[in-house]
C-alpha positions in Angstrom: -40.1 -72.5 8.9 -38.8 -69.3 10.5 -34.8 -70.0 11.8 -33.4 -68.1 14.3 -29.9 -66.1 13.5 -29.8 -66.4 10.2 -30.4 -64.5 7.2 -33.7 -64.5 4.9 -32.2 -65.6 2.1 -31.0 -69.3 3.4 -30.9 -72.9 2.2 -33.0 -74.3 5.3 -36.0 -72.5 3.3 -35.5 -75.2 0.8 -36.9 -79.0 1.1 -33.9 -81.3 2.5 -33.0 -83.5 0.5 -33.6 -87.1 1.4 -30.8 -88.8 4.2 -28.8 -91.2 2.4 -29.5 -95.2 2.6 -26.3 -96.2 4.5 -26.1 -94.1 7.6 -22.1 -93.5 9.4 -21.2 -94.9 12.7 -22.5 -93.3 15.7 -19.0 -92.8 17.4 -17.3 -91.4 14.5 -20.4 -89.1 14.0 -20.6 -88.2 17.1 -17.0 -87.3 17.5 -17.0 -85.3 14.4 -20.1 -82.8 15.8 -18.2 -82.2 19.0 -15.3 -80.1 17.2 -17.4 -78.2 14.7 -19.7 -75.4 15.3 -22.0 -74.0 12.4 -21.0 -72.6 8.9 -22.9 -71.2 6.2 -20.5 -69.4 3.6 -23.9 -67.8 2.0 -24.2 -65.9 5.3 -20.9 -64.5 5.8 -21.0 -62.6 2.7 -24.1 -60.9 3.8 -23.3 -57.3 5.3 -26.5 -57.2 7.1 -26.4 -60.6 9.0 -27.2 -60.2 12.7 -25.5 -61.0 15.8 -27.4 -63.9 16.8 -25.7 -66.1 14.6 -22.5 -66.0 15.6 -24.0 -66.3 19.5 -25.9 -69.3 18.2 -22.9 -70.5 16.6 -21.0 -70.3 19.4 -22.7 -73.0 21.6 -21.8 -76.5 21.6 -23.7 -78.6 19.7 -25.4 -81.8 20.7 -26.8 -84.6 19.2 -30.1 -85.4 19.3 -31.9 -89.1 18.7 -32.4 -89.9 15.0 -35.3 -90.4 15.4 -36.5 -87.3 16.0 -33.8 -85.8 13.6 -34.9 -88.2 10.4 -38.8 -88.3 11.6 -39.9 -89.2 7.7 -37.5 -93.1 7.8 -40.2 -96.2 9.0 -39.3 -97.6 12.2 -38.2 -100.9 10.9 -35.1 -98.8 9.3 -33.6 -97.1 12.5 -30.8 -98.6 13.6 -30.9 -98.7 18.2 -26.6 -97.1 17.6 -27.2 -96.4 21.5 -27.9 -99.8 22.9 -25.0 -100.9 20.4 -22.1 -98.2 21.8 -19.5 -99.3 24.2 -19.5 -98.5 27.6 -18.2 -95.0 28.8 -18.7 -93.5 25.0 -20.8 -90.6 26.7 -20.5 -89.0 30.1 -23.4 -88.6 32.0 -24.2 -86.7 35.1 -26.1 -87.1 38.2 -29.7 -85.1 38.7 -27.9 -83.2 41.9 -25.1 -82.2 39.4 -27.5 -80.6 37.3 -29.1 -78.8 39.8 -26.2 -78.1 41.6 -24.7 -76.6 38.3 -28.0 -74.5 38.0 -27.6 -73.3 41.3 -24.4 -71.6 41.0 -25.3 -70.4 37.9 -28.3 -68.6 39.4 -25.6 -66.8 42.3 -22.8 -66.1 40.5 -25.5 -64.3 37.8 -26.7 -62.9 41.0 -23.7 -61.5 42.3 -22.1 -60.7 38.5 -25.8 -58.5 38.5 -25.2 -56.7 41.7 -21.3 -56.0 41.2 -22.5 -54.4 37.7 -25.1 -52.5 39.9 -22.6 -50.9 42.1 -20.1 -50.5 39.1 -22.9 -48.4 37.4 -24.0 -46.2 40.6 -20.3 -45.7 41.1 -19.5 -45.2 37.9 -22.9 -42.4 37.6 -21.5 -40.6 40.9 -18.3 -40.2 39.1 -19.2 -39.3 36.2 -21.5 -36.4 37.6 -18.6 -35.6 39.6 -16.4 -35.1 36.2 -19.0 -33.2 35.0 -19.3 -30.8 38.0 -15.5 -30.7 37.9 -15.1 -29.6 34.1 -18.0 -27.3 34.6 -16.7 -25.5 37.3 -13.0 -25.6 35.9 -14.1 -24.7 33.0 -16.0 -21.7 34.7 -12.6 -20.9 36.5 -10.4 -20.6 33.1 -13.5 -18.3 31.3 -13.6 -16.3 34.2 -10.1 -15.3 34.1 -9.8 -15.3 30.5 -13.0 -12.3 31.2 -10.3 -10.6 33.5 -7.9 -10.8 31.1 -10.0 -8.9 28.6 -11.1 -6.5 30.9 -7.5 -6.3 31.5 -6.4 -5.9 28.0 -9.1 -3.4 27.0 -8.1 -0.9 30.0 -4.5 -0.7 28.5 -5.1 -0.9 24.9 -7.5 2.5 25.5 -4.8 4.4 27.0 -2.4 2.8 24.5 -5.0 4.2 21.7 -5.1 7.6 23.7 -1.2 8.0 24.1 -0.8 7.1 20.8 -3.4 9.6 19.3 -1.5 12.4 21.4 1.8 10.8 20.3 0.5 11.0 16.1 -1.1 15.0 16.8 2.2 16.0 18.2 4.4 14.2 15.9 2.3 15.7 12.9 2.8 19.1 14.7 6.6 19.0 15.3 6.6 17.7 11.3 4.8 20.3 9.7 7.3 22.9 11.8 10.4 20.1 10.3 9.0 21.4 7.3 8.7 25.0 7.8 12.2 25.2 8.9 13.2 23.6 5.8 11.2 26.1 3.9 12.5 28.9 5.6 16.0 27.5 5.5 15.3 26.8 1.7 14.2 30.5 1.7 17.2 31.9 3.1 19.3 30.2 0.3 17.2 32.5 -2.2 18.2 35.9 -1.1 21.5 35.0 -0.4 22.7 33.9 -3.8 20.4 37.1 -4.9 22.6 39.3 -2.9 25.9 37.8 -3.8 24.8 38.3 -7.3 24.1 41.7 -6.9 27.6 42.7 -5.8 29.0 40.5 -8.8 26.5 42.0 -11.2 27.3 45.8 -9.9 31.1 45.0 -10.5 30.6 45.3 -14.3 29.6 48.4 -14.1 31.6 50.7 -16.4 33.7 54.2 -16.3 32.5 56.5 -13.6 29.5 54.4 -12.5 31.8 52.3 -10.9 31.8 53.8 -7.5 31.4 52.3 -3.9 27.6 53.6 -2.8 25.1 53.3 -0.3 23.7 50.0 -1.9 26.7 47.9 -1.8 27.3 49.0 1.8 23.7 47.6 2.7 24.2 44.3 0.5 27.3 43.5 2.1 25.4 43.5 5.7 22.4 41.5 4.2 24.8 38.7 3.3 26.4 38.8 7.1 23.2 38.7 8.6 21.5 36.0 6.5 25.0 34.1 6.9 23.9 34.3 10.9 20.3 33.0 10.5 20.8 30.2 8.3 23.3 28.8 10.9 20.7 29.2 13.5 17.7 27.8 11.3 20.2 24.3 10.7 21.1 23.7 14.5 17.6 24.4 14.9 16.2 21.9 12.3 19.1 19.4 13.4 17.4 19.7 17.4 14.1 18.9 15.7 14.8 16.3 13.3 16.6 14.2 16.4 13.5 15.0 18.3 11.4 13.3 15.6 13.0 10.3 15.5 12.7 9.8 19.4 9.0 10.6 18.6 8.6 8.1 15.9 10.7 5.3 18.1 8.3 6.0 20.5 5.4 5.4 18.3 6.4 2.4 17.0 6.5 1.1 20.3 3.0 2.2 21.3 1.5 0.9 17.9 4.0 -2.3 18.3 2.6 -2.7 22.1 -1.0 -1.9 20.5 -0.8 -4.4 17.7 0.1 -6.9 20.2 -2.4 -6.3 23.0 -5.2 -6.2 20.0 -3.8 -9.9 18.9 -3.6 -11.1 22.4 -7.6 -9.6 22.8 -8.6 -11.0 19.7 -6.8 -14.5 21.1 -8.3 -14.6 24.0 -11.9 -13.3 23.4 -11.8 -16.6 20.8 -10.7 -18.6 24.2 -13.2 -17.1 25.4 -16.0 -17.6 23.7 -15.3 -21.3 22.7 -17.8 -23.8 24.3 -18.1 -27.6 24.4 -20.3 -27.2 21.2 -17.8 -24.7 19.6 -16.9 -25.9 15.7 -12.8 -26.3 15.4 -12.1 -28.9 18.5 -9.1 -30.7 18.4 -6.7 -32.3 20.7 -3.3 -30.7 21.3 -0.8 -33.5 22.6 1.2 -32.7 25.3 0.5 -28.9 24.8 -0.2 -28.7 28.6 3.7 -29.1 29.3 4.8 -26.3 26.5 5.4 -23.3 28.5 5.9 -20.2 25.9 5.6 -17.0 28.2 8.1 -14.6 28.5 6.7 -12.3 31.1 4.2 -12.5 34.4 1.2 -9.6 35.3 3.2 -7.6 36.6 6.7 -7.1 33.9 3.2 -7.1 31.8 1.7 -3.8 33.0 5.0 -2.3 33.9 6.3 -2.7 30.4 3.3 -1.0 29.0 3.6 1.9 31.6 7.1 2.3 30.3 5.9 2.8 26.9 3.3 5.2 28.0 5.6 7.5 30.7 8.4 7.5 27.2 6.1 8.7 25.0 4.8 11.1 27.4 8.3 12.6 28.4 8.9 12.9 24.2 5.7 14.7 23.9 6.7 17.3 26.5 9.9 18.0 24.9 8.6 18.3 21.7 6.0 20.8 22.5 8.9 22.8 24.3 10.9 22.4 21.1 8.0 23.6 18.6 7.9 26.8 20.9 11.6 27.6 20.6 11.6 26.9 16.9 8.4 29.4 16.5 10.2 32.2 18.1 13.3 31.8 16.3 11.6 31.6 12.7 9.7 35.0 13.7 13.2 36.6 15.0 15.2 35.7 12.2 12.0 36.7 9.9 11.9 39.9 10.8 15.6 40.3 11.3 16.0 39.6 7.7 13.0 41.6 6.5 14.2 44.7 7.7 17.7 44.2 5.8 15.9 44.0 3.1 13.9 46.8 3.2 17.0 48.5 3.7 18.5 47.1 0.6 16.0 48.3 -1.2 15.2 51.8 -0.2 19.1 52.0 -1.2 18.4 50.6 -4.5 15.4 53.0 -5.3 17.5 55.8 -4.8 20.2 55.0 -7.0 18.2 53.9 -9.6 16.5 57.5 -9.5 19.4 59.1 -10.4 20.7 56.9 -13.0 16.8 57.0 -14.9 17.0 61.1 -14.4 20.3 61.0 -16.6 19.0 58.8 -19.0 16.1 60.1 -19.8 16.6 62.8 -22.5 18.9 60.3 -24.4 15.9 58.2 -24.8 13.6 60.2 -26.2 15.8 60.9 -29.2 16.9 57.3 -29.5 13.1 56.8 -29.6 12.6 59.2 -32.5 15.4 57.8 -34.7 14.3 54.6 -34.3 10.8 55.4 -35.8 12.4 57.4 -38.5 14.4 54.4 -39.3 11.5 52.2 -39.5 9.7 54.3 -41.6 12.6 54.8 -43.8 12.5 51.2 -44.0 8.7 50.8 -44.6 9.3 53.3 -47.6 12.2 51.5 -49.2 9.9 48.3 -48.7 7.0 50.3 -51.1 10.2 51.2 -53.9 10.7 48.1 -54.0 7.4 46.1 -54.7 7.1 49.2 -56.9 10.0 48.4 -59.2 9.3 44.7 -59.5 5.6 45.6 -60.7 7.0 47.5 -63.4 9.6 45.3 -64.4 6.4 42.7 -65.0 5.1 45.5 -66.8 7.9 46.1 -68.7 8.4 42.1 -70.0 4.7 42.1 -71.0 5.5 45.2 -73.6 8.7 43.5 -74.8 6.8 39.8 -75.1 4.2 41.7 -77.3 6.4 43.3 -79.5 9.1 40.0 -80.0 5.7 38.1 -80.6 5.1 40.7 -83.5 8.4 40.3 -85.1 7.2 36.9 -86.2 4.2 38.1 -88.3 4.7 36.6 -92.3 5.0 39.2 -94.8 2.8 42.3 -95.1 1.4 41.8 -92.3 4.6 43.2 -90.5 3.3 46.4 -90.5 4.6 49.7 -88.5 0.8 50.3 -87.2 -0.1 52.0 -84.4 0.0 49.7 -81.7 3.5 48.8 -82.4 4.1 52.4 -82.0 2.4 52.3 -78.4 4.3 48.9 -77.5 7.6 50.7 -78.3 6.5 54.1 -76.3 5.7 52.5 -73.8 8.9 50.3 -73.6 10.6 53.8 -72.9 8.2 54.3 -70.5 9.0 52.1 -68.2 12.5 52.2 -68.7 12.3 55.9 -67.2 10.3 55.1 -64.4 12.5 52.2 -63.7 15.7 54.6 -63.4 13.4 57.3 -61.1 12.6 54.3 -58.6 16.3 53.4 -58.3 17.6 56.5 -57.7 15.0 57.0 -54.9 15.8 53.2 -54.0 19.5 54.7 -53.4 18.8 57.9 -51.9 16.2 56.2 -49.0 19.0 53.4 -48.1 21.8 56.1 -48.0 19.0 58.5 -45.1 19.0 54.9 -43.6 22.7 54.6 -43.2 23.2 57.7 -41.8 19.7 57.7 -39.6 21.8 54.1 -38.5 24.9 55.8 -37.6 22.8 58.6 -35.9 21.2 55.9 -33.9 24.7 54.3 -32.8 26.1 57.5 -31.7 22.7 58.0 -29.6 23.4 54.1 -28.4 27.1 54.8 -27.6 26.4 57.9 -25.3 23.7 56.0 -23.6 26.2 52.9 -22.7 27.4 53.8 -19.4 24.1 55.3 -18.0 22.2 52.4 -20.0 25.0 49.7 -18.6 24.7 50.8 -15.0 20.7 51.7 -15.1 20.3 47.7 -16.4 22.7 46.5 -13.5 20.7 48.1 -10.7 17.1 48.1 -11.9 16.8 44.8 -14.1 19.1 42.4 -12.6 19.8 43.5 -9.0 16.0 44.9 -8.3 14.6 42.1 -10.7 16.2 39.7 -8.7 15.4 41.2 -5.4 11.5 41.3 -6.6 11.1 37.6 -6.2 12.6 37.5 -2.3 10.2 35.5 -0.4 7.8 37.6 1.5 7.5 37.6 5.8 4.9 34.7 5.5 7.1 32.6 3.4 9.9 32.8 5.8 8.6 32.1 8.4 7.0 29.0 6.5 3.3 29.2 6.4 3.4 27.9 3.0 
């Protein structure tokens, strides 16, 4: 038996068991089926039970005659419960009720069937009428958002080619920042050089001391390198200023740039999102959140700002890099020439001291290589006389060892003779090499004192020669050359 609304698995697929023997009264059964409506626990704890149950459950049951209900009880057994009720114990309708009540079933199904026909073709025309609407607002906001980009991609390229001007000039004006600093740096070299100078020529000694040519021409070098070092520092002041309206101009172009590529990269995503796009969410009330600070046009007019700024600091700071290459060459060569001045003064005095000098060298050279060969001899004496005084304790080891012979055998022979001669040997030669020991260290002393007289004549010349042509020239050797001034490296 197949039931209708319920599960597979249910007890109606098992035999009933039989009615009982003693049936309840009609009225009280039939009461009780009026307020009750089917229920079958097994069913409700099956996840997969359809939805015809609970329909089927929902109707209102009615009774039907036992004997159709307990078919398998003999006739004699049936108990006639409807002959038996009181009156009134059912209601019970006419034949034009029911068809009446069929009737208006049948319209108001009609008319429910053609409201829910109009309800559907109006609801179709609106919904097509949405869909045109978000399709074609939806077509307005991408369009714009396209404008926008195309809006957005016009400024940010002549933000990118300000700003690559802005950068080649900046790096321009900083590499001549830093040749001013070099050349300033430089300045500070051959201005300690000549104030050195004039202190160094002030030790000069006895008639040396004198006020020449070269301390006329050092004491103008220091004036006029005094004068350019004040010119190269206003200078460098002008252009570090100037830097820093370049950089604040900069950081405006590469702020406004930043911000222009965030707002692209923004709105390109706006742009590009569909109704199929991943990362769809509702916003609440994000429609009524207004966050801008500025309309199309304070837009453009801000960025034209930026633009006409960094255009005026690019002008100046070309006109600024010209100036500042004219005054490094004038002071160069200013300076150069001073010192070529300097130095042709130097030459000259140096000349004359090294002509005076000259003689007073060579003999100091000679009596300095006497003296080291003098030395080199006395060196020789004296590995000489420590050979023989190993020579001389061999002999005298042999001849105590020979004392100690027993008896007879302490004989006079002749090699005790030779030990003993040549004992006296050495002792001779010993006293030759010290007295050549003493006469080679007194030619020293006095090749010495020769040396010091030679020294002491040479002191002033020496004194003055070392003043002018080791420390003032030395000095003056290292002075940075026209390229370095002018800060090419």
């Amino acid at each position: 038996m197949e039931l209708h609304g319920y599960p597979l698995k249910a007890k109606f697929n098992q035999p009933r068991p039989p009615p009982p023997k003693v049936l309840p009264a009609t009225s009280s059964t039939a009461a009780g089926c009026k307020s009750r409506i089917p229920f079958h626990s097994d069913s409700f704890s099956v996840p997969w039970v359809p939805d015809s149950y609970y329909k089927a459950a929902a109707l209102n049951p009615t009774l039907s005659p036992l004997t159709e209900s307990f078919s398998g009880l003999p006739p004699a057994k049936i108990i006639p419960f409807i002959s038996e009720r009181p009156e009134g114990a059912f209601s019970r309708h006419t034949l034009d009720d029911w068809h009446r009540s069929n009737m208006t079933n049948y319209k108001e199904s009609e008319t429910t069937r053609h409201n829910a026909e109009r309800l559907r073709a109006d609801l179709n025309r609106a919904i097509k009428d949405v869909y045109q609407q978000a399709k074609r607002s939806q077509g307005e906001s991408t369009q714009n958002l396209g404008e926008r980009l195309n809006d957005l991609e016009y400024w940010k390229s002549e933000l990118c080619v300000e700003l690559d001007a802005m950068i080649r000039e900046t790096n321009s004006l900083a590499d001549m920042q830093k040749r001013l600093e070099r050349a300033l740096a430089d300045t500070e070299g051959p201005f300690q050089v000549a104030q050195k100078c004039l202190l160094h020529r002030e030790k000069r000694m006895g008639i040396d001391l004198v006020s020449d040519d070269v301390e006329k021409q050092l004491l103008q070098e220091i004036k006029i390198i005094r004068s350019c070092r004040e010119r190269l520092q206003q200078c460098l002041d002008t252009v570090n200023a100037q830097l820093m309206c370049n950089k604040e101009a900069r950081q405006e172009l590469e702020k406004d740039l930043a911000d222009k590529q965030l707002g692209q990269h923004i709105d390109n995503k706006c742009y590009q999102l569909k109704d199929t796009s991943r990362g769809l969410h509702f916003f609440k009330g994000v429609e009524r959140i207004d966050a801008t600070v500025s309309v199309p046009e304070t837009w453009a007019r801000f960025t034209d700002n930026n633009i006409f700024r960094s255009q005026s600091a690019r002008a100046a700071s070309a006109k600024l890099r010209a100036s500042t290459e004219s005054l490094l060459m004038g002071t160069a060569d200013e300076m150069w020439r001073q010192f070529s001045k300097v130095n042709d003064a130097f030459t000259s005095r140096i000349t004359e001291i090294a002509n005076a000098k000259s003689k007073i060298q060579t003999h100091l050279a000679k009596t300095r290589q006497e003296i080291f060969q003098i030395e080199t001899k006395i060196q020789v004496i004296q590995k000489t006389i420590r050979d023989k005084e190993v020579q001389l304790k061999v002999a005298q080891t042999r001849l105590d060892e020979r004392t100690r012979r027993p008896n007879v055998e302490l004989c006079r022979d002749a090699a005790q003779l030779r030990l003993v001669q040549e004992v006296n040997e050495i002792h001779e030669t010993l006293r030759n090499l010290h007295q050549c020991l003493r006469a080679s260290e007194d030619m020293l002393q006095m090749l010495v004192r020769s040396k010091g007289v030679l020294e002491h004549d040479l002191v002033v010349k020496n004194n003055s020669l070392f003043i002018d042509q080791e420390r003032c020239m030395g000095m003056r050797k290292s002075y940075p050359s026209t390229v370095q001034i002018l800060g090419y490296v």
